[in-house]
N, C-alpha and C positions, 0 to 999 in steps of 0.2 A: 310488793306483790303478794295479793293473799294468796296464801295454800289453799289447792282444791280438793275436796271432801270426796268421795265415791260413796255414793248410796244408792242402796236398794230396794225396794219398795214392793213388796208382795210382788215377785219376782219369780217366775215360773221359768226354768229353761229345761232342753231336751231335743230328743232328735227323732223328728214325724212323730206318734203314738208313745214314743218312751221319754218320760221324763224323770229328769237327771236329778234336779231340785226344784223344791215345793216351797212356794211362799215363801219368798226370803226376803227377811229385813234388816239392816245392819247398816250401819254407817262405819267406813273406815277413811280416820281422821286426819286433814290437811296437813302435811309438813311430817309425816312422820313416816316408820317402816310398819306396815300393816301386811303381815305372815297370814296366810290362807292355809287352813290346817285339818288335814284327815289323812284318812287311811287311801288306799291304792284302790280309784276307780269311785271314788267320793263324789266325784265334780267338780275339782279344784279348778284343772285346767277347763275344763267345760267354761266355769265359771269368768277366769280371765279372757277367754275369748271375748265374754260379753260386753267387759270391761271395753276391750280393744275395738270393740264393733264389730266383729270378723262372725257373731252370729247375732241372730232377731231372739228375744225370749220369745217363750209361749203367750206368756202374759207380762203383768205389771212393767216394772220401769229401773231405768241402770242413770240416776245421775251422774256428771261429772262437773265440779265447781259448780253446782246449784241449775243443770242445765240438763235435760229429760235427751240421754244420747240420742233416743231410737225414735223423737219427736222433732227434730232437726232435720231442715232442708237440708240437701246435697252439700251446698256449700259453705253452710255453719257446720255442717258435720266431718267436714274433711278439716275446716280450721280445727275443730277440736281434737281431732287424729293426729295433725300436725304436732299437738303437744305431748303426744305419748312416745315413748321409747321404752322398744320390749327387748329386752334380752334372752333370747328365746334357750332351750332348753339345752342345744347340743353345740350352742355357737350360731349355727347355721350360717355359716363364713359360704361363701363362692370360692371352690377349688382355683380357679384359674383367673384370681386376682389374688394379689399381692397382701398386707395385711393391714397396710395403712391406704390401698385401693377398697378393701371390704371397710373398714373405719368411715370412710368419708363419702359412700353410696347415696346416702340421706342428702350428699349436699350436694353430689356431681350429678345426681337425677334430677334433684329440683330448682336450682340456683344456678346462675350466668356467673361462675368468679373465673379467674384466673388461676390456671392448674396448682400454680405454685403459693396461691393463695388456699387453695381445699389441700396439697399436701401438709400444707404448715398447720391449718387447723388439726388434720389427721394424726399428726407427731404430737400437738399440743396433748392429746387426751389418750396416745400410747403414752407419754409420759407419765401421767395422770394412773394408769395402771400398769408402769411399770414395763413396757413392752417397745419402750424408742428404739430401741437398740435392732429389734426384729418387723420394723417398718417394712422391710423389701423382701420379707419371707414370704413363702406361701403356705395355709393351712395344713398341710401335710406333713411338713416342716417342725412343727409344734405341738406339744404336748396338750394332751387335754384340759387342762388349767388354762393355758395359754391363749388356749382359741376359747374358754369360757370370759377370759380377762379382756380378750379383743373384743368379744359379743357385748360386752360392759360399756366399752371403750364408743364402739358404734351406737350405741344405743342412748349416748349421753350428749352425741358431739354436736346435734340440735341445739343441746340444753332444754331438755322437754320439763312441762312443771309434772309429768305422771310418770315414772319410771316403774313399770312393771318387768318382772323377771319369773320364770318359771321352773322351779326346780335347778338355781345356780350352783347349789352345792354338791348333786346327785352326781355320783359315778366319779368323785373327787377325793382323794386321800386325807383322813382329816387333820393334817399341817397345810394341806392346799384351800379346804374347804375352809380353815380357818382364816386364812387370806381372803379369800372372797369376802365370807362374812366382814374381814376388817376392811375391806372395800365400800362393798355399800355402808355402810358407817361414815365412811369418809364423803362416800357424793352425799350423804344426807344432811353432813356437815360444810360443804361444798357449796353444795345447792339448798338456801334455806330454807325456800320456798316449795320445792320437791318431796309431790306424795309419793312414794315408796310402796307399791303393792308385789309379796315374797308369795310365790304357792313354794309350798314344802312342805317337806313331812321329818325332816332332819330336826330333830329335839335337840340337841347340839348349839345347832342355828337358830333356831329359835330361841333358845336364851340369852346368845349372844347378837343378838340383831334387833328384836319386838319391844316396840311400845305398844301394840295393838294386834288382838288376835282374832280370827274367825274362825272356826270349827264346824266341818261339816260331817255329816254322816246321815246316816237310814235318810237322806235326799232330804237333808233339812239344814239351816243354821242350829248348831245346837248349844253353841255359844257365841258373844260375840263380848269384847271387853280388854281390860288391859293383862299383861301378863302374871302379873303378881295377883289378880283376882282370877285369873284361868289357876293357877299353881294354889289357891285357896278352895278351887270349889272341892265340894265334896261328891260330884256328879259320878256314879259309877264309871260310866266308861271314858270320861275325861282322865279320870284314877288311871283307869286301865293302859288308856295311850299313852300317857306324863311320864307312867313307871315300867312299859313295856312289857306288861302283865300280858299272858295268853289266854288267860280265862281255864272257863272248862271245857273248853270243846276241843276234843282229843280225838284224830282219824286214827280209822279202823288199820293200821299197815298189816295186818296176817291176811292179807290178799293171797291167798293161794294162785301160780300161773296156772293156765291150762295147760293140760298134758302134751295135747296135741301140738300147743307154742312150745313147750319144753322139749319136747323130742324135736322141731325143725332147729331152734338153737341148735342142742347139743353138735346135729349132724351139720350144721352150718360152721358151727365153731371147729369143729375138726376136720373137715375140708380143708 
């Protein structure tokens, strides 16, 4: 099975009048883990949506495996959805299902099997991450690692060839975060044929996870390449993110309060 490539093609996205990112071109390469990379409010996740289909660009074009998404009838383009599995940011698990119920949604929505056949798929790939043992839990039950690990678990259990994930490691301890990372390593190893698309902004995980990087910022691609030539370049602000330099822009903090807020505290506080 060949790996499918993601490209994009002078690639305009945004919401009504405001655009997010300008002209983008990048190919991020079949079979591997390609990290989507910038700062907070960049357009990473903007960006995977487009991937997913879940928005139209302004302009240009979002291949997947050599196929124009946003140029596809209704039902080439649901087959092609059919092959993605997103790990979304917070789990996004259903309260009042079970965890090996949230795991196997993808199969007991769209497939005629046999219950006992969709729970045994569902144990196959909580084993897979670790999590057989808390099949009959519910997400409130579990730690946040946990329900990141189920989010993993569901999002695999298709066997999709595009596993996209969205900030996996965010809000994670990093001996958990490090787990995660040695997760997707493992479906990448698992699955050989599976494109791997990471948004993050964790430097951490990205050197433990990337064969392939994309860099966005000021609403552009401002790199796109492998990790040992992003850690070469000499681009200032690539510098800047790599080393978590601040720069020079220093706020003003001698804000003086107003008097008139100062006096309602005081007499609020001694109430």
């Amino acid at each position: 099975m060949q790996a499918w490539d993601i490209e994009f093609k002078d690639l305009t996205v945004g919401y009504g009048s405001h655009i997010v990112l300008h002209d983008v071109n990048a190919v991020l390469p079949g079979g591997k883990v390609s990290v989507i990379l910038g700062g907070s409010g960049c357009g990473k996740s903007t960006l995977l949506r487009h991937i997913i289909g879940l928005s139209r660009p302004l302009s240009g074009h979002v291949l997947v495996g050599g196929r124009d998404l946003f140029a596809l009838g209704k039902a080439d383009f649901r087959r092609i959805r059919r092959h993605m599995g997103v790990l979304f940011q917070d789990g996004a698990l259903l309260g009042a299902l079970t965890l090996v119920q949230n795991v196997t949604l993808p199969l007991s929505e769209h497939l005629r099997l046999p219950p006992a056949t969709v729970r045994e798929a569902g144990l196959r790939v909580l084993r897979m991450v670790g999590l057989d043992d808390f099949a009959d839990f519910y997400p409130n039950q579990l730690s946040g690692g946990m329900r990141k690990r189920a989010g993993l678990a569901r999002a695999i259990v298709a066997e999709p060839r595009v596993l996209l994930c969205d900030e996996p490691t965010s809000g994670l301890d990093p001996i958990t975060a490090a787990r995660m990372d040695d997760l997707l390593l493992a479906m990448r190893e698992q699955y050989a044929g599976m494109s791997v698309v990471v948004v993050s902004h964790d430097l951490a995980s990205l050197r433990a996870i990337a064969d392939h990087v994309l860099v966005l910022a000021d609403g552009k691609a401002l790199f796109s390449g492998t990790l040992a030539e992003l850690e070469a370049s000499d681009d200032p602000y690539l510098r800047q993110f790599l080393h978590r330099e601040a720069g020079d822009e220093r706020r003003d903090l001698h804000q003086p309060i107003d008097p008139a807020v100062s006096k309602a505290l005081d007499n609020w506080l001694a109430s």
